[in-house]
N, C-alpha and C positions, 0 to 999 in steps of 0.2 A: 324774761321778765313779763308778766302780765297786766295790761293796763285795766282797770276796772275804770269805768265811767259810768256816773252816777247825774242820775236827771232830776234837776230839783223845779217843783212847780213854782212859779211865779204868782207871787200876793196880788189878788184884786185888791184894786180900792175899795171896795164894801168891805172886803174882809181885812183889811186896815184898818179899817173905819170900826169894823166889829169887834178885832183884836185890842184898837186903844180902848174903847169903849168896857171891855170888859177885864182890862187888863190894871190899868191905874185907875187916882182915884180921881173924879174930873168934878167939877163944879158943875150946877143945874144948866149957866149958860152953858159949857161944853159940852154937856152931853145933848141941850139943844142943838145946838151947831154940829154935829155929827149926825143926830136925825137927821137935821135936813139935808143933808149931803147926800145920807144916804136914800132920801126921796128923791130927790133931785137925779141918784143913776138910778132909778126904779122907774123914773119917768124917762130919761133918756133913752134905757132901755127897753121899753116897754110904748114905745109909741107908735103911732098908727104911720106907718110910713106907707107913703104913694108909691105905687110899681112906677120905674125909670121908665123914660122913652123908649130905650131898649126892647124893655117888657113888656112894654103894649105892644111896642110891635111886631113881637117873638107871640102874642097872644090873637093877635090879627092873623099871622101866618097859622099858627096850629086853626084855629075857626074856618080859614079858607082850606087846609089839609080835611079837618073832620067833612066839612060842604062837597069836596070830589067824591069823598070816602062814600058819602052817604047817598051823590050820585050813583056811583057805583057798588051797589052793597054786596054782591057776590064778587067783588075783584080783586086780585092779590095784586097789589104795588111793590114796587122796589123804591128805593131813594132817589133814582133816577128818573122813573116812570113819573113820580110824584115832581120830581122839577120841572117838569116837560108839561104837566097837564093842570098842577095850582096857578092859576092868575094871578098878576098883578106880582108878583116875587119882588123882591128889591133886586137890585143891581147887582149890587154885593153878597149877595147868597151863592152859598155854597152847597157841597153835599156834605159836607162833615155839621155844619151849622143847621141843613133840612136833618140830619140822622139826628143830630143832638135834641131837634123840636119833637121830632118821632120818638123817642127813646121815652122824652117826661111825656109825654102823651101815653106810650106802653103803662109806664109807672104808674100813672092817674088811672092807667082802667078805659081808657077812650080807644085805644088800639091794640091788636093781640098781634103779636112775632109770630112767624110761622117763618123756618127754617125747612129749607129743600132743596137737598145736594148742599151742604153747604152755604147756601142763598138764604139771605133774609126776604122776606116779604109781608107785607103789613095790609092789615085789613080791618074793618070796624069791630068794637069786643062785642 
C-alpha cells in the first residue's frame, strides 16, 4: 500500500485578509478595517530593524579579520592562523563561529577561498 503525502501551504494573514476582502461582500467600514491591517503587516514587515548585539559584534570581528588581511596582503590564512593573529577576539569564539564570519565575508566579495591539498585558506579578493 502506498502512502502519498501531500504538502499544503499555510494562509498568510495578508492573504486572509486578501481572500475576505475579495471574496464576500463587506461594508466601506470592513473593507477599511482590512486595509489597515493589511498596512499595519506591510509596516511590521517592512521596517528598519537595528542589527542585534550579536551583529555588531560578528561586524567588529570581520573589520578586525579584513585589518590583519590587509596587514598582510600576500598572505594565505587558515582559520586558525586567523585566531592566533585577530586581536581583541571574545572568549567565546570559536573556529566554526571565525569559519562562519569568513565564509559571509567570501560571499560579500571581501575574501577569496583558495583550496590547497584539500586546505582552505583565505586571503584578501
Amino acid at each position: 500500500m502506498a502512502t502519498t503525502t501531500t504538502t499544503t501551504k499555510k494562509m498568510t494573514k495578508r492573504e486572509m485578509f486578501e481572500q475576505i476582502k475579495g471574496k464576500y461582500p463587506l461594508t466601506a467600514e470592513e473593507v477599511a478595517f482590512i486595509d489597515h491591517e493589511i498596512e499595519l503587516l506591510t509596516k511590521k514587515n517592512s521596517a528598519d530593524k537595528k542589527p542585534t548585539a550579536k551583529q555588531e559584534a560578528n561586524a567588529t570581528i570581520k573589520s578586525a579579520i579584513q585589518t590583519v588581511m590587509e596587514a598582510h596582503p600576500n598572505q594565505l590564512f587558515t582559520v586558525s592562523e586567523l585566531m592566533k593573529k585577530v586581536p581583541n577576539l571574545p572568549e567565546d569564539m570559536s573556529n566554526q563561529r571565525m569559519s562562519a564570519l569568513i565564509r559571509q565575508m567570501v560571499e560579500a566579495g571581501l575574501v577569496k577561498r583558495t583550496e590547497v591539498q584539500r586546505k582552505a585558506y583565505f586571503s584578501l579578493a
